[in-house]
N, C-alpha and C positions, 0 to 999 in steps of 0.2 A: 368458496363455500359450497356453491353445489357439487361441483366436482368432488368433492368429500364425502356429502353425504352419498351422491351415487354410487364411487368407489365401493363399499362398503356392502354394493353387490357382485364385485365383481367375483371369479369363479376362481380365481386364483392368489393367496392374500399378498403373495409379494409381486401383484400386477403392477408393469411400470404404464401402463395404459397406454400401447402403443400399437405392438403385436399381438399381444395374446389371447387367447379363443375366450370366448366367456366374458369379454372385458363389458361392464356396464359402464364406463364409462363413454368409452369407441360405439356403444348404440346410444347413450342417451346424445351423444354428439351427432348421428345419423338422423334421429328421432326430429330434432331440433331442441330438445331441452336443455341442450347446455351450447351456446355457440360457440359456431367453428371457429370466431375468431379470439375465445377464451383458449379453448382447445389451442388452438395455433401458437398463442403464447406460451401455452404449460408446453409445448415442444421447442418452443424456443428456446426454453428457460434450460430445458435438459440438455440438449444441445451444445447450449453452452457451458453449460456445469461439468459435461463432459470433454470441454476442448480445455477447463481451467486446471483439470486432473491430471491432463497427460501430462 
């Protein structure tokens, strides 16, 4: 949920919040407002969503 609402500043709308400049999601994770280890999951999740595509 907060990842969501944070997203929704990020500076680019198709951010996968990983790379890309502007990401609000990669500062509010820096910040501490959303923790690292929420964050570490939604990388994990893509990560793997990515090996089930190939």
């Amino acid at each position: 949920p907060e990842m969501m609402r944070v997203a929704s500043g990020c500076r680019f709308y198709n951010c996968t919040h990983t790379h890309e400049p502007g990401c609000a999601v990669v500062k509010a994770v820096r910040s501490g407002e959303i923790a690292l280890a929420r964050y570490e999951s939604y990388l994990k999740m893509l990560d793997e969503d990515d090996k089930y595509r190939k």
